[in-house]
FIZAGU-683168 format. One record per residue: residue in three letters; z, y, x of N, C-alpha, C, O in turn. Coordinates in steps of 0.001 Angstrom, whole numbers, plus 500000, padded with zeros to 6 digits. Atoms other than C-alpha are relative to their C-alpha. Layout:
<sites>
ALAZYXZYXZYXZYX ...
</sites>
This chain:
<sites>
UNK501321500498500321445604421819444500499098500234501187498890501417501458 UNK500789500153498908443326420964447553498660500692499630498011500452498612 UNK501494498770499826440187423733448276498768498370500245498950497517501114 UNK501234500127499692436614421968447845499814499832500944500480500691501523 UNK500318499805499068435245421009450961498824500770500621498426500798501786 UNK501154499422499302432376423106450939500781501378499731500092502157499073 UNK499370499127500075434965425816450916500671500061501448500984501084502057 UNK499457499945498680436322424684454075499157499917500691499129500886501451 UNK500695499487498823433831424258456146498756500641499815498204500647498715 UNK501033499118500524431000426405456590499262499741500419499341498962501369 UNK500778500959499964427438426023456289499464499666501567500103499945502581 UNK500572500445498788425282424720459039499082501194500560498810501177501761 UNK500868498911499826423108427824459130501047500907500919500740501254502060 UNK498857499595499303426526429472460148500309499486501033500249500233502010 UNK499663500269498655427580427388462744498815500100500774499076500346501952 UNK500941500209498893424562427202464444499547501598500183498922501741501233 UNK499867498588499879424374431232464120500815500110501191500452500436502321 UNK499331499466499422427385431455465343499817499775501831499848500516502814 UNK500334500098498799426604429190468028498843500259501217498884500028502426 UNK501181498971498853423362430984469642500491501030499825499815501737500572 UNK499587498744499913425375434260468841500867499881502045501538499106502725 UNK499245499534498281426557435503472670501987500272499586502883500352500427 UNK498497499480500524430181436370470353501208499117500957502310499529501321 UNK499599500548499837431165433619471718501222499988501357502321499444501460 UNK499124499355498922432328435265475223500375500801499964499817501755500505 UNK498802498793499460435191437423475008500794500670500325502014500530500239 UNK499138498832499174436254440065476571501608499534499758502103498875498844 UNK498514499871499995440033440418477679500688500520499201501732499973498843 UNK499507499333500925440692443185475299499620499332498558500455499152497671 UNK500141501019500816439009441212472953501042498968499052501196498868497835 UNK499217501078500083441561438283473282501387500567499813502347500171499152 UNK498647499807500512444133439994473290500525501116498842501659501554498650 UNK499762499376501120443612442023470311500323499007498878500972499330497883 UNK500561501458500934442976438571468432501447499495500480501816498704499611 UNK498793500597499780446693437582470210501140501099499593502266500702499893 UNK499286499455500074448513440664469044501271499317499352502209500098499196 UNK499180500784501403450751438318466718500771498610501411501743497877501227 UNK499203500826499248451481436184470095501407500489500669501890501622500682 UNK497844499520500023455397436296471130499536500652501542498656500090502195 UNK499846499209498417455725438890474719500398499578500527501124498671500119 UNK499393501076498758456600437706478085501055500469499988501329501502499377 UNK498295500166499847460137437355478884500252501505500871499842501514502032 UNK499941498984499337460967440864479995501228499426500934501915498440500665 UNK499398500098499111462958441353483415501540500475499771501445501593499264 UNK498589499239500323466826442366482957500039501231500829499363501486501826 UNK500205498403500053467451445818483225500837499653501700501538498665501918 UNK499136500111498639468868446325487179501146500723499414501108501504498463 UNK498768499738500221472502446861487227500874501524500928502006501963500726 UNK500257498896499327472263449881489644499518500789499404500118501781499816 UNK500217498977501208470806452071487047501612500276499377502208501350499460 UNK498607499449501192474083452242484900500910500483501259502027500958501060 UNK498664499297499040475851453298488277499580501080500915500047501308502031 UNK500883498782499462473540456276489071501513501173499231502278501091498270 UNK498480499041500167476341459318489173498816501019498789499332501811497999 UNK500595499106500663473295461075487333499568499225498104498886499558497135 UNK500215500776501009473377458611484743499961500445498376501016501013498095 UNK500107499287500939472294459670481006499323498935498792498250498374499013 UNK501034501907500702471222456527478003499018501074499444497865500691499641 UNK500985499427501035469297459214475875498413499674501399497488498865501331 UNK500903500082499237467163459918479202499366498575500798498229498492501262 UNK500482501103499237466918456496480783499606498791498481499184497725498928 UNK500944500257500745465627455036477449499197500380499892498232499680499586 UNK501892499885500469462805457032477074499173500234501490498177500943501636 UNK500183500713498793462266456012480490498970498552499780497860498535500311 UNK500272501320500451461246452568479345498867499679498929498794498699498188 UNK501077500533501032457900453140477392499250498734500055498788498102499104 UNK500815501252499804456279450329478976500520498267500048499889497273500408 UNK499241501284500146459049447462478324499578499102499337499639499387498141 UNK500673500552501301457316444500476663501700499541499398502247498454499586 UNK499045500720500902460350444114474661500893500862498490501278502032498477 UNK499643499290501745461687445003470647501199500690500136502057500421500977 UNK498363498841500058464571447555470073500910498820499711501801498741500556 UNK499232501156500071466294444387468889500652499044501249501792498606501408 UNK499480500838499051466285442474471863500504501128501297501132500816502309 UNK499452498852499330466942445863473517501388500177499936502136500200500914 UNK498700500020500641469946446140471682500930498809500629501822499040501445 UNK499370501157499479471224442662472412500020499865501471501201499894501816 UNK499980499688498374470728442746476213500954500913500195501521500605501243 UNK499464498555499763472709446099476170501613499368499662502636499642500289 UNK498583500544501040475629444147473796500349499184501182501385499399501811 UNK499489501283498924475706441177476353500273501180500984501466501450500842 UNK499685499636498988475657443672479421501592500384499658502635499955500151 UNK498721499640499927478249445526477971500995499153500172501636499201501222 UNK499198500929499588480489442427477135500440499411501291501584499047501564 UNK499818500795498659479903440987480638500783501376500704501551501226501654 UNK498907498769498964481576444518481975501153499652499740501864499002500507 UNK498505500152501133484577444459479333500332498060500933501522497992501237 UNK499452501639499548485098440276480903500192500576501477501183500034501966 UNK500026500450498464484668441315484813500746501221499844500964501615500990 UNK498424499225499801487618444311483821500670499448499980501475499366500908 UNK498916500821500153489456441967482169500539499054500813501647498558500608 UNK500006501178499192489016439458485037500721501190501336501753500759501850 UNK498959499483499242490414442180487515500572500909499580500845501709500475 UNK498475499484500367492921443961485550501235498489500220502317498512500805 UNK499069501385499815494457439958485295500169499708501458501249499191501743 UNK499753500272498103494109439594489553500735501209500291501562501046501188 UNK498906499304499200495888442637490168501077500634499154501670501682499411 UNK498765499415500366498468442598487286501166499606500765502201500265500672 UNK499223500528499774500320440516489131500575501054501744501657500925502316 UNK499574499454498821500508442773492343500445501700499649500939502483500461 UNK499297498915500446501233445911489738501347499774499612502209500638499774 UNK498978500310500279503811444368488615501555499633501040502776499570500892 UNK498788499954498701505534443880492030499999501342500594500649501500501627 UNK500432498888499369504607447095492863501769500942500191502292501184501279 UNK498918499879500213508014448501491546501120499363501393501777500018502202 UNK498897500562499113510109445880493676499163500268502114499453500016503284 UNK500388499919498443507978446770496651500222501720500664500019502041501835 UNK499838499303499646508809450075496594501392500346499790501532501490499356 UNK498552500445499939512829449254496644499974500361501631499070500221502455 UNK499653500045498772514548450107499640499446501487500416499569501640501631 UNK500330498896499247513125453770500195500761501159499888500461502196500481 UNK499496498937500152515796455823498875500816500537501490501258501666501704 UNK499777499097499146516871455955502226499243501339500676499645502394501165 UNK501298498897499231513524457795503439500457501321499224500896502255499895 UNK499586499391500720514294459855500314501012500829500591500859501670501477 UNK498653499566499181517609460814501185499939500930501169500602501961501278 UNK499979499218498612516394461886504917499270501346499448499647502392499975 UNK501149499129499954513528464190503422501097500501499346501374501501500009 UNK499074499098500908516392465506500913500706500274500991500653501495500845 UNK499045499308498498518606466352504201499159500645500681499353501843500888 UNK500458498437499755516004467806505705499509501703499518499496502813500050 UNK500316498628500775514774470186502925501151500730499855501142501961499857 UNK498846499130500319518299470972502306500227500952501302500392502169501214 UNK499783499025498878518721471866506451498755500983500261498916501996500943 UNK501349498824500338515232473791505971500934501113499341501282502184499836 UNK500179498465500838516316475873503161501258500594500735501136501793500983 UNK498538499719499481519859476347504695499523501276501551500013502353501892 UNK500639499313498710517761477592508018499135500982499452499170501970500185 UNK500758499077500810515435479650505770501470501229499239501208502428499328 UNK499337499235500290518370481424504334501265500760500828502117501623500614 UNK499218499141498441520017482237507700499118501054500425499562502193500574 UNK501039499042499825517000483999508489499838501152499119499510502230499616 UNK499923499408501596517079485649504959501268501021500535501023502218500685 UNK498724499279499826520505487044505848499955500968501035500476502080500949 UNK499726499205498556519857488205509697499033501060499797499178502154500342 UNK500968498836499836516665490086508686501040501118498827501749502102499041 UNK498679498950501277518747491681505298500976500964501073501180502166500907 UNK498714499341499544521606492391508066498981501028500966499120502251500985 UNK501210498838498829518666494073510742499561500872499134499464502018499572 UNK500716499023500915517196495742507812501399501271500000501363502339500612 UNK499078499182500150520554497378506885500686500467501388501781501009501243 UNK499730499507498442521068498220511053498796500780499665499241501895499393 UNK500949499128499749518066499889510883500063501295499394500005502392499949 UNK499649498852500593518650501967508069500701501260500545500382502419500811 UNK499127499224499298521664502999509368500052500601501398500714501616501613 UNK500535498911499022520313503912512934498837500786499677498407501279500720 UNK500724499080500456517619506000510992500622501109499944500704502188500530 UNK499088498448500075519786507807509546500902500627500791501461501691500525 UNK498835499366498865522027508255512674499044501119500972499276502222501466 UNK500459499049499278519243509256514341499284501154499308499019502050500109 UNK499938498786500778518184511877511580501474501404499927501603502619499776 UNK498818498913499829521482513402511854499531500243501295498876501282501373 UNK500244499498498860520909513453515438499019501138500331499210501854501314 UNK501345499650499675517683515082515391500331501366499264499782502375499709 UNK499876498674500421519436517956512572500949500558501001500907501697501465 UNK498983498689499407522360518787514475499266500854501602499433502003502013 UNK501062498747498984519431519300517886500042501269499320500764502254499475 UNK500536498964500688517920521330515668501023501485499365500608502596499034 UNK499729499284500374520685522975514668501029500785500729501559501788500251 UNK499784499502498984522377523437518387499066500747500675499407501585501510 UNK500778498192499638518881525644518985499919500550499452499360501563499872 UNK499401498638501347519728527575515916500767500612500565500627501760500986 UNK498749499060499321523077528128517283499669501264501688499970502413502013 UNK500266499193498922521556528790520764499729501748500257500204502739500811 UNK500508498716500176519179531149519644500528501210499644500322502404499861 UNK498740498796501317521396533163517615500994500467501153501336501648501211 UNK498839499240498800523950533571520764498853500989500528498709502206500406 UNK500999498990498597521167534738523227499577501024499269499637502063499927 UNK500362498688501122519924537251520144501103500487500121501050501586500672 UNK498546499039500524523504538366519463500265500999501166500328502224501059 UNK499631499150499378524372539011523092499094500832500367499496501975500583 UNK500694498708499972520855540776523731500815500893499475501535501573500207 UNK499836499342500598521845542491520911501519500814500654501619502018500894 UNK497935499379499375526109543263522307499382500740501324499518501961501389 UNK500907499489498764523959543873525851499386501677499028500158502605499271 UNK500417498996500062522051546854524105500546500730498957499797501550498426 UNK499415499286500774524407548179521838501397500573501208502031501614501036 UNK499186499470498937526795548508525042501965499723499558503025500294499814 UNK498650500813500146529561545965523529500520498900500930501563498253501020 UNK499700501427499083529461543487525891501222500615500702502329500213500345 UNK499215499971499170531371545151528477499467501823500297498345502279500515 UNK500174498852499915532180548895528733500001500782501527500875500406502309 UNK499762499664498755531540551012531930501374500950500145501923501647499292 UNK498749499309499851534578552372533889500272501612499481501387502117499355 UNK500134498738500262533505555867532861499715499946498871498496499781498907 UNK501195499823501275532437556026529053499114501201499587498091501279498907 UNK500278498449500551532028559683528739498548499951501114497445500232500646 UNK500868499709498719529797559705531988499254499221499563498405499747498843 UNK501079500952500419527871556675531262499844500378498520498953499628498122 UNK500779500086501256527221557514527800499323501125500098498183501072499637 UNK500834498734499643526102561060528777498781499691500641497737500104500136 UNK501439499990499514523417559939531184498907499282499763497798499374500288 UNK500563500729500198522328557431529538499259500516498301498231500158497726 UNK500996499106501289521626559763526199499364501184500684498666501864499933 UNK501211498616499245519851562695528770498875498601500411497930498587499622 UNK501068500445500001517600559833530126499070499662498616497914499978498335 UNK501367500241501382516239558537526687499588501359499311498494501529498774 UNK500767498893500498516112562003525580499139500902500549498723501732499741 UNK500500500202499442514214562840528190498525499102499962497405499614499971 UNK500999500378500196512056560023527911499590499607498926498577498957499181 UNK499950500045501224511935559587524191499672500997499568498496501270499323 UNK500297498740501165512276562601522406499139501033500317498652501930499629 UNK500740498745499348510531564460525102500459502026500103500007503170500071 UNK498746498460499459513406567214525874500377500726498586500413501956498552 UNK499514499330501259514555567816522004501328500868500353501639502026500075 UNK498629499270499522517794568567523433501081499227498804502151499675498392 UNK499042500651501050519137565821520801500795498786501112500329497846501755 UNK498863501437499447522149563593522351500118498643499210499919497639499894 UNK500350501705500741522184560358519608499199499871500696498665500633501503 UNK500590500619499611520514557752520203498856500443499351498921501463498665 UNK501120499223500060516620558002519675499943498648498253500602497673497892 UNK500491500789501335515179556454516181499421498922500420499466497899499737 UNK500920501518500341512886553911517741501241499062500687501368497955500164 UNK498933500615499815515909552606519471500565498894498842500435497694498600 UNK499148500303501027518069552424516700499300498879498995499876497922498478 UNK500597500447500619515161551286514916499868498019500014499837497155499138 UNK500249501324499476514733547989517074500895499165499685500736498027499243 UNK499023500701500019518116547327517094500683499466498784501290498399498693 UNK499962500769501588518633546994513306499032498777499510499555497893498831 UNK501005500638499954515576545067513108500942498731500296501512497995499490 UNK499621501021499404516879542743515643501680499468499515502203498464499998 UNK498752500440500570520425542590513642499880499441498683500615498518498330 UNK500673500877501267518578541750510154499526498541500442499649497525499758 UNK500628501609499993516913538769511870501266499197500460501448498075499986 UNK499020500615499964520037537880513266500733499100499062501132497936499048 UNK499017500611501146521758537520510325499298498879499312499747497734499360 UNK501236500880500186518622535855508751500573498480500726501285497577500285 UNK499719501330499250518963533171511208501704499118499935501901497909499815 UNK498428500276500539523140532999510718499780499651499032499910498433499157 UNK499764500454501116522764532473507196499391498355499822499616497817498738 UNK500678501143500023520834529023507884501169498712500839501258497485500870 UNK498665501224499419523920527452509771501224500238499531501474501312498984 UNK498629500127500774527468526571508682500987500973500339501371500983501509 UNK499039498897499351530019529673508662501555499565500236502357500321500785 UNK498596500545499801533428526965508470499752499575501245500467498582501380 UNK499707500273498553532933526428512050500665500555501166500744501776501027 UNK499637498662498922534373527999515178499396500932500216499909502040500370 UNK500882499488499061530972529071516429500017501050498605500298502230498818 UNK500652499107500641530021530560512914501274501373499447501285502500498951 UNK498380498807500540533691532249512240499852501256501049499908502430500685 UNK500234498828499303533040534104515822498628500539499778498644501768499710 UNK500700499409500399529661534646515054499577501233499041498875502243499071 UNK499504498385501197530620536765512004500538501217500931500026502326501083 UNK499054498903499405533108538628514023499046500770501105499466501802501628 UNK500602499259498789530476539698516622498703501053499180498530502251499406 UNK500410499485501190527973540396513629500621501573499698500089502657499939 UNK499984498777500586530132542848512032500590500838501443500613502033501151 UNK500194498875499016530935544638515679498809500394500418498838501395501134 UNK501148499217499339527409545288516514499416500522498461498271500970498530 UNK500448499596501264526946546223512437500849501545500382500305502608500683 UNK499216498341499827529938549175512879499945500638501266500666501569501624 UNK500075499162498385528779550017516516498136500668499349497787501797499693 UNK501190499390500057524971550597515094500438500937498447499836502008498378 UNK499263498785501245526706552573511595500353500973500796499806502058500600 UNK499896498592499324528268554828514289498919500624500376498473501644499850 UNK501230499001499833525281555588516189499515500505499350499231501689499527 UNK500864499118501068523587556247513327500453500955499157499591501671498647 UNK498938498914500707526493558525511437499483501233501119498838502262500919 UNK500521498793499394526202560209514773499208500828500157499440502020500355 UNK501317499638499830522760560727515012498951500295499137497808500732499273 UNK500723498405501183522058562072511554500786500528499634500703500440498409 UNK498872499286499265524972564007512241499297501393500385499289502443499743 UNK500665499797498709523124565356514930498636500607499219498244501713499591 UNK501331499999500461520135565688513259499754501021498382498984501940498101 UNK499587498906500723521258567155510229500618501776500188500328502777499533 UNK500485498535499560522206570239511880499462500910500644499589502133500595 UNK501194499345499637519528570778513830498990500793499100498063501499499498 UNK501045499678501139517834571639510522498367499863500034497955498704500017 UNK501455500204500197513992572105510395499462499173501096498516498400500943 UNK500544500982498710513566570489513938500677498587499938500346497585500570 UNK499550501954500189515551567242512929499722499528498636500317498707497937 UNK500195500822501713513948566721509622499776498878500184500505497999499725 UNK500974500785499661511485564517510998501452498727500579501433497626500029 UNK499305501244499468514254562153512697501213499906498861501732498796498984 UNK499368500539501135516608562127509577499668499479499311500381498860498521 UNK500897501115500959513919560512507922499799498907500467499369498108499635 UNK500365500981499462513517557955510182501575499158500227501790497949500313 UNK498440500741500094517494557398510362500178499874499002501311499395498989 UNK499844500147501428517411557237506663499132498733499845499402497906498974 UNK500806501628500095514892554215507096500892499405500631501434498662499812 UNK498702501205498977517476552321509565500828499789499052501193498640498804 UNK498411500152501106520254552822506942499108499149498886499715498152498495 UNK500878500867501004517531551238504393500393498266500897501290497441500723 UNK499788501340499610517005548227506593501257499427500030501374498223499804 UNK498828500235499817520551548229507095500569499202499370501244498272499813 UNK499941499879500832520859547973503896501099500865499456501418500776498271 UNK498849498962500346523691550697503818499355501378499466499665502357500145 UNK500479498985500777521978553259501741501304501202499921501432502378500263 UNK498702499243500103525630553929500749500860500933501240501399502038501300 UNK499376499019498923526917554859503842498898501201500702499296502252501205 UNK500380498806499880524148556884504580500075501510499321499906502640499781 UNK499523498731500964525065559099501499501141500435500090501419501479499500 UNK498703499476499881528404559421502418499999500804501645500757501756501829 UNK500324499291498923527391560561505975499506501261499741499894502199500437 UNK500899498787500125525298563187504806500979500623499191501272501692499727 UNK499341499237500358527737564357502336501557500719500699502144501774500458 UNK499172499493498944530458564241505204499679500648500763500532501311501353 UNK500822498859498817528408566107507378499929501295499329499419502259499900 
</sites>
């Protein structure tokens, strides 16, 4: 049903209002508040260099885009087409270079010789790697074994100046016990040679034995002896005569000392003093025993 015409247009008082009203010019914001309902300009397509930023992120590079004149809709669709147009320009070169994957196979025919060489040489590698393996193993086990040759070497030194020592001690020792080698006279040489130490020793006791500090030394020096003997091997030549010289300067210093608290014992009150001190020698001796049988033979 068609509106009245004094419904449509309006009165004359109105238009001619309107038209001396100034309303008539306006503003930009104006116009385009009054066009909000007009369609937006054709937005620009998104650059294609964005989606290939290595820092690339959609949450962040949408809200990037406040000022896009364009609707989540046509947002959307732009995004659908881009994608598609990727998915077509894979598909367009996965199809150009199936055809050169597919020869790929027959193009790499013909290399088992290369193969082959690199397998001959790794084999003459490891083959040369395990020669080396062997010569150091065999140097290792040379080495050992001149270690230990020269460890033996280095005990038996050690244990030819054992032996040394032990002679040059012994014969001191045969030297002042007067075994080495007896003089043509014994009676004579043993006489003047017990007036000098008693003499200069005892200071004119008028005792013939030998003197205590003597005797004293010379046990001494027959304990360390032995000491030192007991540290080397007695199944040897050296240590079989070694014994044997041992126990002659052991029963050559037992005599002196039988003699000489002998001697001393019946001096009585004037040889106390040196029976005590020949009773220490027989200690070191360690012949306790034979000193008790001396004294009771005496």
């Amino acid at each position: 049903m068609a509106a009245p015409v004094s419904e449509l247009v309006p009165p004359a008082s109105t238009l001619y209002r309107n038209t001396s009203s100034p309303a008539f010019n306006l503003s930009d914001s104006d116009s385009s508040d009054l066009d909000d309902d007009a369609p937006l300009p054709f937005p620009e397509a998104l650059p294609r260099s964005d989606f290939l930023a290595t820092d690339f992120h959609p949450a962040s590079y949408l809200s990037a885009l406040p000022h896009r004149h364009q609707t989540l809709e046509d947002l959307r669709s732009d995004l659908r087409d881009r994608s598609a147009a990727i998915s077509s320009e894979l598909l367009e070169l996965v199809n150009n270079n199936y055809t050169a994957f597919l020869s790929l196979g027959n193009e790499l025919r013909g290399g088992d010789d290369k193969i082959e060489d690199v397998r001959v040489a790794l084999l003459g590698f490891r083959r040369a790697v395990e020669e080396v393996k062997a010569r150091v193993s065999s140097r290792k086990d040379e080495t050992i074994a001149l270690n230990e040759e020269v460890r033996d070497v280095r005990a038996a030194i050690e244990q030819g100046r054992k032996m040394m020592d032990v002679s040059e001690r012994l014969s001191s020792l045969e030297e002042r016990l007067t075994l080495e080698s007896l003089p043509t006279d014994p009676e004579k040489e043993w006489d003047d040679e017990s007036d000098d130490e008693g003499e200069e020793q005892d200071g004119g006791d008028g005792f013939l034995g030998s003197s205590p500090a003597k005797l004293m030394a010379s046990a001494q020096e027959y304990t360390h002896i032995v000491v030192l003997t007991g540290q080397l091997p007695h199944d040897t030549p050296w240590g079989i005569k070694t014994e044997e010289r041992l126990t002659k300067c052991q029963n050559t210093l037992l005599l002196d000392l039988s003699n000489a608290l002998k001697e001393a014992k019946k001096a009585g009150t004037k040889g106390r003093e040196r029976l005590l001190k020949y009773l220490a020698i027989y200690r070191v001796l360690g012949a306790e025993a034979a000193a008790v049988q001396t004294l009771r033979g005496g």
